[in-house]
DOROGU-925911 format. One line per field, with one value per residue: residue number from 0; residue in three letters; x negated, y, z negated of N, C-alpha, C in turn. Coordinates in steps of 0.02 Angstrom, whole numbers, plus 50000, padded with zeros to 5 digits. Layout:
N
num <- (NUM,...)
residuo <- (ALA,...)
n.c1 <- (X,...)
n.c2 <- (Y,...)
n.c3 <- (Z,...)
ca.c1 <- (X,...)
ca.c2 <- (Y,...)
ca.c3 <- (Z,...)
c.c1 <- (X,...)
c.c2 <- (Y,...)
c.c3 <- (Z,...)
END
This chain:
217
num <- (0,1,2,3,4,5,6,7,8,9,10,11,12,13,14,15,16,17,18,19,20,21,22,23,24,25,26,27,28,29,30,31,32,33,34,35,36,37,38,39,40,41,42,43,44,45,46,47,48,49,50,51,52,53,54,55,56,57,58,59,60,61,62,63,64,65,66,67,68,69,70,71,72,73,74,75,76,77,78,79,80,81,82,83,84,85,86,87,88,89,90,91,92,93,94,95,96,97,98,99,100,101,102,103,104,105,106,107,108,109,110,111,112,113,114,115,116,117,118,119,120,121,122,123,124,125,126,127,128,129,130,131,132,133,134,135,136,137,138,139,140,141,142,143,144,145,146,147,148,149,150,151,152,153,154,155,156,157,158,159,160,161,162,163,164,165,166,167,168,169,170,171,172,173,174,175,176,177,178,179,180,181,182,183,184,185,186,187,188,189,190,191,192,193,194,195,196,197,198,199,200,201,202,203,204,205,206,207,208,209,210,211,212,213,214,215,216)
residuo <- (UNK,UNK,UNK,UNK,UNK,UNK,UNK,UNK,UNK,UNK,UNK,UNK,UNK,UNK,UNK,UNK,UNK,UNK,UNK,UNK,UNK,UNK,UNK,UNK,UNK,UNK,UNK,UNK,UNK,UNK,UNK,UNK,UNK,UNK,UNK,UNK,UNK,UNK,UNK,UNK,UNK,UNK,UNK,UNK,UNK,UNK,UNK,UNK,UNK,UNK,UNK,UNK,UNK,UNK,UNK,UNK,UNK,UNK,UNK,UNK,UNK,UNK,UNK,UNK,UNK,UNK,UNK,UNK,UNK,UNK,UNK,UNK,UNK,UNK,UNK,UNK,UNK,UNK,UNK,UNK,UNK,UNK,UNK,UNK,UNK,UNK,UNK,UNK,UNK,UNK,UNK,UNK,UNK,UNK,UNK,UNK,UNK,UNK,UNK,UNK,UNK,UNK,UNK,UNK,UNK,UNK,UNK,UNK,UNK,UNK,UNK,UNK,UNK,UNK,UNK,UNK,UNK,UNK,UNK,UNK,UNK,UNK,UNK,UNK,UNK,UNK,UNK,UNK,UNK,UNK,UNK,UNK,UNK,UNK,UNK,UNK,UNK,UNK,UNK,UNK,UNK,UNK,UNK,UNK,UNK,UNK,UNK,UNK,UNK,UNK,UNK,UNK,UNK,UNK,UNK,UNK,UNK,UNK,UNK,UNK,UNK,UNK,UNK,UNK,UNK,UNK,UNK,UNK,UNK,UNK,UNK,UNK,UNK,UNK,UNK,UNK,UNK,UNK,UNK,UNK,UNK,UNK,UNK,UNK,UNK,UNK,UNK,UNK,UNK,UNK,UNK,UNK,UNK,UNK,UNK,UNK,UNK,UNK,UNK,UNK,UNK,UNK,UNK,UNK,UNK,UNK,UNK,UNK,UNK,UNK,UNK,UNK,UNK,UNK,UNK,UNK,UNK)
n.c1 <- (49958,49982,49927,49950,49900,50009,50077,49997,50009,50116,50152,50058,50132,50235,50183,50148,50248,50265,50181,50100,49975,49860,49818,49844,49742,49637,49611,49713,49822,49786,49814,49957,50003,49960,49845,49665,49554,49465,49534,49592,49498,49451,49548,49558,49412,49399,49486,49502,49542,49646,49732,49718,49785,49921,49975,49975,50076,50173,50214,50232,50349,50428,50460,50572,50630,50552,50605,50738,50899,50959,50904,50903,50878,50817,50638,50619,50695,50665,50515,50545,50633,50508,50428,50521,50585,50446,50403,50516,50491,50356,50405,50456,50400,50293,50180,50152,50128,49990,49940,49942,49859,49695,49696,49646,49723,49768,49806,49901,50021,50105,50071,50148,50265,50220,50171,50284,50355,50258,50229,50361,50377,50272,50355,50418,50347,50235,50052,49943,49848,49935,50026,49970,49898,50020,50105,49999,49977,50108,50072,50012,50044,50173,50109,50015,50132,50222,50128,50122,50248,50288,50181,50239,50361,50358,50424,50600,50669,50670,50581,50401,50333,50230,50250,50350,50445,50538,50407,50310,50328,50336,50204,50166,50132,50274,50240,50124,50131,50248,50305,50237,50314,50429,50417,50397,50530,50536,50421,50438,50555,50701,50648,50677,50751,50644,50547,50592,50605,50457,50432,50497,50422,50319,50373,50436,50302,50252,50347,50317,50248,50351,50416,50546,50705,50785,50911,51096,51073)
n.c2 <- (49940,50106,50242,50407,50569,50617,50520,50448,50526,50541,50405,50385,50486,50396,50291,50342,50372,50234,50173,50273,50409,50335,50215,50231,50211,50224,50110,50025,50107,50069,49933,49961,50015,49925,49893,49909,49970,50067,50129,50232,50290,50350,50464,50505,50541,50527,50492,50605,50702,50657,50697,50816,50854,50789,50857,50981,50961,50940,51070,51141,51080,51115,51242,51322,51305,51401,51537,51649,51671,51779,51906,52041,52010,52072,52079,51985,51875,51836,51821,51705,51616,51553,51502,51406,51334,51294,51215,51108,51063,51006,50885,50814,50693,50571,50585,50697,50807,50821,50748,50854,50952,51047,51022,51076,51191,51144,51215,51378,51363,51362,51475,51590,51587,51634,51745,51817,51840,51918,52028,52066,52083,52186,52296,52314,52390,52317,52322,52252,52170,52126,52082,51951,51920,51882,51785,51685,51642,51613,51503,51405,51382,51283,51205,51119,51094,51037,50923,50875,50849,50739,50643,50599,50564,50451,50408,50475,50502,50398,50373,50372,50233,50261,50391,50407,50493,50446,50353,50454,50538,50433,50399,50530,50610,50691,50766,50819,50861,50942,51051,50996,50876,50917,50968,50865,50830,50937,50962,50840,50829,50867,50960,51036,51162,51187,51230,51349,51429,51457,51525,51612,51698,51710,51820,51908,51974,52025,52129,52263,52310,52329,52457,52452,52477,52405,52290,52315,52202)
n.c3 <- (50000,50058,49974,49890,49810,49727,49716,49634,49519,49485,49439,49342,49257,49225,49157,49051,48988,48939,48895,48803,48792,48732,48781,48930,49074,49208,49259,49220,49288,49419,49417,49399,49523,49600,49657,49703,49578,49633,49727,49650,49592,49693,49713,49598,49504,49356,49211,49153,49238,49315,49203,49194,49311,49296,49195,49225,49350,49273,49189,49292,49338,49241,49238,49236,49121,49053,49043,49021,49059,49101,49166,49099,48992,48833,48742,48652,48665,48802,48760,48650,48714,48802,48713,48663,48762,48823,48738,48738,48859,48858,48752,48822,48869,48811,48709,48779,48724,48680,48794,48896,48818,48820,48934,49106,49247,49403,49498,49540,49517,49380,49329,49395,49309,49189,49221,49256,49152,49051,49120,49097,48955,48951,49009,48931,48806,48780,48771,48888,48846,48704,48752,48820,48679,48617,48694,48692,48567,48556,48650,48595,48447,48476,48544,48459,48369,48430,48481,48323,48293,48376,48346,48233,48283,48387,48491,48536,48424,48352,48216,48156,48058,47984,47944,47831,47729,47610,47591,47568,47466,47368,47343,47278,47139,47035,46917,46955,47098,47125,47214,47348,47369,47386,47516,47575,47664,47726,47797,47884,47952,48027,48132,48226,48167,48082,48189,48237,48145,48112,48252,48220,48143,48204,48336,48229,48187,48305,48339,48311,48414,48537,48639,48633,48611,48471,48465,48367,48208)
ca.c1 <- (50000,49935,49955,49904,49884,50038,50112,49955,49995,50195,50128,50028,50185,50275,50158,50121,50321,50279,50121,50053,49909,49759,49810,49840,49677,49655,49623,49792,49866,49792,49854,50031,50012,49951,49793,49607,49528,49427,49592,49631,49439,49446,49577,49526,49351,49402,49540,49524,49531,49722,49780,49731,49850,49988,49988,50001,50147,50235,50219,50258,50422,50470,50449,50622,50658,50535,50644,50803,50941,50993,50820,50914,50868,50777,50558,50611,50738,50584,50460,50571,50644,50448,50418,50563,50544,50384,50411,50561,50439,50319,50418,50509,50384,50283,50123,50149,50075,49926,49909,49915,49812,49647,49695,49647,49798,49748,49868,49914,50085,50132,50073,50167,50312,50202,50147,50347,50354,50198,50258,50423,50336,50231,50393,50440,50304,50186,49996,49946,49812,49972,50068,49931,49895,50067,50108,49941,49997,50184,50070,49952,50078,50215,50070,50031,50187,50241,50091,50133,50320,50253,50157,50305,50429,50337,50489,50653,50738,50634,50525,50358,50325,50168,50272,50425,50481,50499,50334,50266,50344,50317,50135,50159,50155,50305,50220,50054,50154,50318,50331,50228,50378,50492,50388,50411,50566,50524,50393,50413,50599,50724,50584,50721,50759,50572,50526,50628,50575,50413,50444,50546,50381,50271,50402,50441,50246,50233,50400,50274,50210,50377,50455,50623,50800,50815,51000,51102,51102)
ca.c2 <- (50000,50168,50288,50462,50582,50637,50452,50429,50565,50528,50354,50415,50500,50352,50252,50375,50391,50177,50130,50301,50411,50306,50165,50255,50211,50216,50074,50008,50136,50042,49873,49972,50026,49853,49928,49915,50036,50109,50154,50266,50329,50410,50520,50557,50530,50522,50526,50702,50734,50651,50729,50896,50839,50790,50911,51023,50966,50934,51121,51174,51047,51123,51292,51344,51283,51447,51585,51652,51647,51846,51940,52102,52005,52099,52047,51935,51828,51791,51777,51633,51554,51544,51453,51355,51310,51267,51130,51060,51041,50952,50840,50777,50648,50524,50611,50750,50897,50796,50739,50916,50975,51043,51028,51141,51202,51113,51241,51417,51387,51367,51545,51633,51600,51678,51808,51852,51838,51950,52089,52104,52115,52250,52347,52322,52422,52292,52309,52193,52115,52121,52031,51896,51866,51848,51725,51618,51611,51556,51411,51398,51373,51271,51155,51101,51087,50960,50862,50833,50804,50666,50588,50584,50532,50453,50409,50532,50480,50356,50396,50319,50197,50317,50451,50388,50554,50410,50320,50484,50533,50397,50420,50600,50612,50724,50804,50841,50891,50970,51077,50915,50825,50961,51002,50809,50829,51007,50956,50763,50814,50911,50993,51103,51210,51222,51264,51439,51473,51474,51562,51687,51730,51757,51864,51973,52016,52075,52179,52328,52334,52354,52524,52414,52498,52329,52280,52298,52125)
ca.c3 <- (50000,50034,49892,49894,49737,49695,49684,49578,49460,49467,49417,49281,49203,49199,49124,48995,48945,48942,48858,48772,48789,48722,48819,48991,49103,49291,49282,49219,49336,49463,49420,49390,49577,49637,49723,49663,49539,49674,49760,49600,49573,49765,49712,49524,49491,49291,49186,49121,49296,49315,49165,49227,49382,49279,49132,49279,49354,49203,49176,49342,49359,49193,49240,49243,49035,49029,49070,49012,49112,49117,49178,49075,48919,48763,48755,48590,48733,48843,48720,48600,48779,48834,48678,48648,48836,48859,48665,48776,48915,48820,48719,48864,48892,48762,48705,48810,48693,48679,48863,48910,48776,48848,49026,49149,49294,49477,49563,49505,49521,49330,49300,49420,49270,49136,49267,49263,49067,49039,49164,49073,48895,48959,49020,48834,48791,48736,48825,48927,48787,48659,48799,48825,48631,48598,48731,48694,48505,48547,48656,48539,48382,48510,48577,48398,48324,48460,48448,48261,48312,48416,48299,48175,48322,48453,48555,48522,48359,48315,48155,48154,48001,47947,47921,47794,47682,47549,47570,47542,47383,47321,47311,47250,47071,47029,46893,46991,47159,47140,47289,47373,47370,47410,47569,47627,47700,47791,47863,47914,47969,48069,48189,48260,48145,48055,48235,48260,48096,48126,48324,48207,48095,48253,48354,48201,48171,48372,48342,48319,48490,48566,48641,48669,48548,48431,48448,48294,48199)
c.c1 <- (49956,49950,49912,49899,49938,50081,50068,49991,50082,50195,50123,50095,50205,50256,50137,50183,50320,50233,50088,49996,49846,49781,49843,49775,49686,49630,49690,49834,49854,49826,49931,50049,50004,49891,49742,49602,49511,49465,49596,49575,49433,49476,49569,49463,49370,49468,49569,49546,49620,49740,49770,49800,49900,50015,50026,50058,50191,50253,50238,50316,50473,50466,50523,50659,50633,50557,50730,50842,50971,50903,50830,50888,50813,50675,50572,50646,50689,50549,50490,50583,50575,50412,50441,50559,50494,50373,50454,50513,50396,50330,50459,50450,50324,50198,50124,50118,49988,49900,49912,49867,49727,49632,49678,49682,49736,49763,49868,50002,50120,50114,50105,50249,50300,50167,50230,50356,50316,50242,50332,50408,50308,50272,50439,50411,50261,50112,49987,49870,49870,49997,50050,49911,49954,50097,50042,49972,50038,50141,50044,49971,50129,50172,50066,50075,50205,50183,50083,50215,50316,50227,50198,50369,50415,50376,50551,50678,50709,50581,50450,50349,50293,50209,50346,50400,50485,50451,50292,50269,50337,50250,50130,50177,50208,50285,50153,50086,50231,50341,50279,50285,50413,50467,50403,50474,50580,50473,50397,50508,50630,50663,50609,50714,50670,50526,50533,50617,50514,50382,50469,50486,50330,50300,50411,50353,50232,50289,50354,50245,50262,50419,50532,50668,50802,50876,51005,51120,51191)
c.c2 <- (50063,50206,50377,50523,50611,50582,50433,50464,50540,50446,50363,50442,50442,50311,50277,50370,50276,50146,50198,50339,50377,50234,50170,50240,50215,50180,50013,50041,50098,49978,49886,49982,49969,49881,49933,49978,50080,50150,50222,50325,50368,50463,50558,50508,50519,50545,50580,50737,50717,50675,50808,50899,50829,50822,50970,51032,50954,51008,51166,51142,51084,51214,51340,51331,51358,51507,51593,51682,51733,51872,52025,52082,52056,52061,51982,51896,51787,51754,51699,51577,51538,51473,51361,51321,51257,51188,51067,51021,50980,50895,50795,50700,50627,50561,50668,50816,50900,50790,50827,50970,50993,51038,51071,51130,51182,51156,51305,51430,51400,51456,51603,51639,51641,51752,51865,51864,51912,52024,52115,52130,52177,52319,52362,52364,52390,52302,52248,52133,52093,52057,51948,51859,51865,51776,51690,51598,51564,51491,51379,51340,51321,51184,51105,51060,51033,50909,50809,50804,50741,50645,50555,50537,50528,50434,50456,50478,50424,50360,50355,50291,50245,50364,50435,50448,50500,50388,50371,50517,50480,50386,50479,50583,50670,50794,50821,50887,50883,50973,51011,50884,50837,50978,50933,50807,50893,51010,50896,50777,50873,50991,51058,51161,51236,51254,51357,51449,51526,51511,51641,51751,51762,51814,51922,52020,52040,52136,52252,52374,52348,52418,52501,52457,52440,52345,52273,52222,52156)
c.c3 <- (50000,49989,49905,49809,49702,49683,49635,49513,49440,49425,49346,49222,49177,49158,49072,48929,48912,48884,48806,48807,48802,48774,48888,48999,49180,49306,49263,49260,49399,49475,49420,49470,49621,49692,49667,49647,49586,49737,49722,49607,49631,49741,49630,49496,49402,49250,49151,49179,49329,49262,49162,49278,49356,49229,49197,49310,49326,49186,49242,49357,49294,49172,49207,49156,49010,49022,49066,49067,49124,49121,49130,49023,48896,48766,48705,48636,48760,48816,48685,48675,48800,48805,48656,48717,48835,48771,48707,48814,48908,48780,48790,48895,48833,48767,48759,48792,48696,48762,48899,48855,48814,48912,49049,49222,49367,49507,49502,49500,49450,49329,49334,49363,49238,49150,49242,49185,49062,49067,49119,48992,48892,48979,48963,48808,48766,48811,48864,48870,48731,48693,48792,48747,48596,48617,48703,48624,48517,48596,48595,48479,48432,48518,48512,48370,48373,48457,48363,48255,48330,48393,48245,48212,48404,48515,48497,48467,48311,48280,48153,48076,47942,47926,47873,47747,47604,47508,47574,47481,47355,47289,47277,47186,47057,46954,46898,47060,47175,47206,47354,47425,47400,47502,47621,47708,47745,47840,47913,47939,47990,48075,48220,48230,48112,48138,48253,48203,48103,48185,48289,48182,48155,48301,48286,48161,48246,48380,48346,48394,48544,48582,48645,48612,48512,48431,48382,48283,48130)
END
């Protein structure tokens, strides 16, 4: 069969949402494709070199999660949809924060989103360095936070063993680690909401930099 590199990399997803990360190789992609290694190694010399390729288009197929749906919106609209976005993005497939972790973009197409982001920040009144280390935080803090989601719930709903809210109070001594205890179930559970918390704390320290009217809450 011939194969060329974007059945490789569409490959690659699938086998990532199948087997994991650490046990993705190209050369299991090749046996998944039914075509020798040296089929695989023509088109990516190394596997940092396919998960540049498919971080990539995971972030360019999921472009559109980045961007709120009225272009009139407010800079805090963009910025949280950018965030909350680009977590969707990344959780939507099994180690995904991680396998794009450290990538570098094949194509410049993902950034023509955060090109559109950026530009409307800056007509907020934020500079264009404000712009840029706000956006890198919300990846920054986003990227993170799903890679420890995913370690807690490496497929959707399903808790990993390591992480039981019980089997970790139960090691906590209750009169050594109060708040300990209390912290189990905020951090090892509903991700949602401790997410926009923590989206809420980095949007309301850039509030400064914008010329925008804040709507009344």
């Amino acid at each position: 069969m011939k194969i060329n590199r974007e059945m490789v990399t569409q490959a690659g997803l699938k086998l990532l949402n199948e087997i994991g990360l650490e046990q993705l190789t190209l050369r299991r992609l090749g046996t998944e494709l039914n075509v020798q290694a040296a089929t695989i190694y023509w088109h990516f010399k190394s596997k940092e070199e396919l998960l540049d390729e498919m971080a990539t288009t995971v972030l360019t197929e999921g472009a559109a999660n980045l961007l709120p749906r009225r272009n009139s919106s407010g800079w805090r609209v963009w910025a949280s949809t950018y965030g909350e976005g680009l977590r969707k993005t990344l959780m939507g497939y099994r180690d995904g924060a991680r396998m794009a972790s450290g990538t570098r973009l094949t194509t410049t197409e993902p950034l023509k989103t955060t090109e559109k982001i950026a530009a409307q920040l800056v007509a907020c009144g934020f500079t264009v360095r404000g712009a840029v280390v706000l956006l890198s935080t919300i990846y920054n803090y986003t990227l993170s936070f799903a890679m420890e989601e995913q370690a807690v719930f490496p497929t959707p709903g399903k808790r990993s063993s390591s992480y039981s809210i019980e089997g970790r109070n139960a090691r906590l001594d209750p009169e050594i680690f109060p708040y300990h205890r209390q912290a189990s179930s905020i951090l090892f559970d509903r991700y949602d909401r401790r997410y926009r918390e923590g989206l809420e704390l980095i949007l309301k320290g850039a509030e400064w930099q914008s010329t925008e009217i804040p709507a009344a809450r």
